[in-house]
C-alpha positions, 0 to 999 in steps of 0.5 A: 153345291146348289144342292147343298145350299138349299138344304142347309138352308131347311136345315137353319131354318128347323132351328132358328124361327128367324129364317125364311125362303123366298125363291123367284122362278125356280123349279117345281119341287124346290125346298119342297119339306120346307113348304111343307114344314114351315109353309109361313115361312116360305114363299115362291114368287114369279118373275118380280125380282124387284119386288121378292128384294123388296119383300126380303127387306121388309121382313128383315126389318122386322127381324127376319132372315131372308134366304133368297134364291134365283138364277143368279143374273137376274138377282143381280142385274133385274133388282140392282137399284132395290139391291142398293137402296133396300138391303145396302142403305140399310144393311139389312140381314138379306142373303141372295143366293145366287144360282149359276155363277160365271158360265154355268148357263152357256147352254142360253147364252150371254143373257144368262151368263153372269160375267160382272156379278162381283164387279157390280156388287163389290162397288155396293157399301155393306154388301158382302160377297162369298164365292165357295168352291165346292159343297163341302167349302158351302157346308163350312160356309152356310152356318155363318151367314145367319147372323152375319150383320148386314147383306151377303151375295152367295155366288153358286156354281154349276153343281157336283164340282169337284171338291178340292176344298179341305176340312183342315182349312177352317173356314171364316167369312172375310179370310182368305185361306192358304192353300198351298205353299210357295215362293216362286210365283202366288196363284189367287183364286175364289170359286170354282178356279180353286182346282184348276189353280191346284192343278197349276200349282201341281205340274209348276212344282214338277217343272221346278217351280213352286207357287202359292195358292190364296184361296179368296171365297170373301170377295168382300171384305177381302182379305188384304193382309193375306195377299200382302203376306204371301205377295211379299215374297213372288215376283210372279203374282196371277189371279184367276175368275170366272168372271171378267178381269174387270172388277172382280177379284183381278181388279180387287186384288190389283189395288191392293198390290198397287198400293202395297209399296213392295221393296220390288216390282211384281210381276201381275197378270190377271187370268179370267173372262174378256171385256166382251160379251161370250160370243158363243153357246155351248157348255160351262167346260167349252167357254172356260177352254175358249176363254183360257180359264184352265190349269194349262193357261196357268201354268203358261202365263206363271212360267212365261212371267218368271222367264220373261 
C-alpha cells in the first residue's frame, strides 16, 4: 500500500506542476525518479516535523499541493499545534501521508505504534481523514486528493495487504461503501479490518446469520446516512479498528447512532484497541491476535449479541 502511494504520488505529479514531495526521515532511495525528475519539486528533510508542516503550508498558500510523507506517529503527535493552526485554520491543500498506521511498527514498541491518530485528527475542523484497506482501494483513492479543498490525513498500512477491496465499488472521498449485504447484524469497519470483517461476515453466513459490512475508508466526513440506512434494520451493530475504541470509528459511529432515534433499541459493541498503551513488542499479527482485533472475535461478539 505504501508502495503504491508513493508512486501515484510521482505519477500526479509528471502531470500537474502544482505538486511537490516533502519526506521527513525516510529511507534512502525514496521517490528517487522523483528527485531525479523533478528535483525543484521534491525535498527530504530530517527530523523536524514541525518545520516540514510549516514548509508544506507556505507552499500551499501559494498555490501548491504538498504530499507529505513520514512515519505516521510523528506526523501526527510531534506537529499537532502546526497541524491545527498551519493547515486546519487555514484549509489549506496539504496531504499527510501517514506511514505505519495502528500496529504496523510493533517490532519498536508503544513509541511507534499509532493507537489515536484518528481520534485526534477528527476533533480538527477541516481536516479529512482516509483510511484505505489495500492498494488497489489507494489507486481508486489517490487521484481524488489532488483537488480536494482543504487538508487530508492518509492513514498507511503495513504494506502487501490482502486485497479485498472491489473495482466494482467505485470509490469516493466522504462515502461509505457497502460491501456486503445482511439484515441480521451491520459490521463497520475502515483500513485494514475490511477482510477480517469479511471473513466474519462469511463464517456468520455459515452459521445462519447474515451481517452487513459498511466499509467506512472517509473517517472525516463520515458517511452518516449509510450507517443509518443500513442500521435501520440489525439489531446487532459492531465496529471494528486498529485503533483505540475511543474517538476513532467506534466513537464516531456511537454519536451518530445515539442520535439516530431507532424505533428500537440497538445492540452495539465496539471491537478494536484498549484505553491503554500495548504493553507488548512483537509483530503487527501478535498484537491484533492479543487485543482480539480478528474475524474469529467478530463473529463471537455478533453471535453473543444476537443470543443475548
Amino acid at each position: 500500500m505504501r508502495r503504491t502511494c508513493l508512486d501515484l504520488i510521482y505519477e500526479l505529479a509528471k502531470t500537474d506542476e502544482r505538486i511537490f514531495f516533502i519526506g521527513s526521515d525516510l529511507g534512502q532511495g525514496t521517490l528517487q525518479k522523483f528527485k531525479e525528475e523533478m528535483p525543484e519539486r521534491f525535498f527530504m528533510e530530517g527530523i523536524s516535523e514541525a518545520n516540514v508542516i510549516g514548509l508544506a503550508a507556505g507552499l500551499a498558500l501559494e498555490g501548491k499541493i504538498p504530499y507529505v510523507n513520514t512515519i505516521a506517529t510523528f506526523i501526527t503527535r510531534r506537529c499537532f499545534e502546526q497541524i491545527v493552526l498551519d493547515l486546519c485554520l487555514h484549509k489549506v491543500k496539504v496531504r499527510l501521508v501517514g506511514n505505519g498506521g495502528g500496529l504496523v511498527y510493533a517490532p519498536l514498541g508503544p513509541t511507534h505504534e499509532v493507537i489515536e491518530d484518528l481520534a485526534i485528527l477528527r476533533a480538527v475542523p477541516n481536516m479529512t481523514i482516509l483510511a484505505p484497506a489495500d492498494a488497489e482501494e489507494m489507486k481508486r483513492l489517490m487521484p481524488q486528493t489532488v483537488d480536494w479543498p482543504g487538508p487530508i490525513y492518509i492513514r498507511l498500512a503495513k504494506g502487501f495487504d490482502p486485497v479485498v477491496t472491489r473495482a466494482d465499488v467505485p470509490f469516493e472521498i466522504g462515502r461509505g461503501l457497502p460491501m456486503r449485504s445482511g439484515s441480521d447484524a451491520l459490521i463497520l469497519t475502515t483500513g485494514v479490518t475490511l477482510g477480517p470483517a469479511l471473513e466474519a461476515a462469511e463464517e456468520l453466513s455459515r452459521r445462519g446469520v447474515e451481517a452487513a459490512v459498511l466499509h467506512l475508508p472517509t473517517l472525516k466526513p463520515l458517511d452518516s446516512q449509510a450507517i443509518l440506512d443500513l442500521a435501520a434494520r440489525p439489531g446487532v451493530i459492531v465496529s471494528v479498528e486498529e485503533h483505540t475504541v475511543i474517538g476513532g470509528l467506534g466513537g464516531a459511529a456511537a454519536e451518530v447512532l445515539a442520535e439516530a432515534g431507532f424505533d428500537r433499541p440497538k445492540k452495539f459493541k465496539r471491537l478494536g484497541l484498549p484505553d491503554a498503551f500495548p504493553d507488548q513488542y512483537g509483530s503487527q499479527a501478535s498484537l491484533l491476535e492479543r487485543y482480539r482485533i480478528t474475524s474469529q472475535e467478530i463473529v463471537s461478539v455478533v453471535t453473543g449479541l444476537i443470543q443475548g
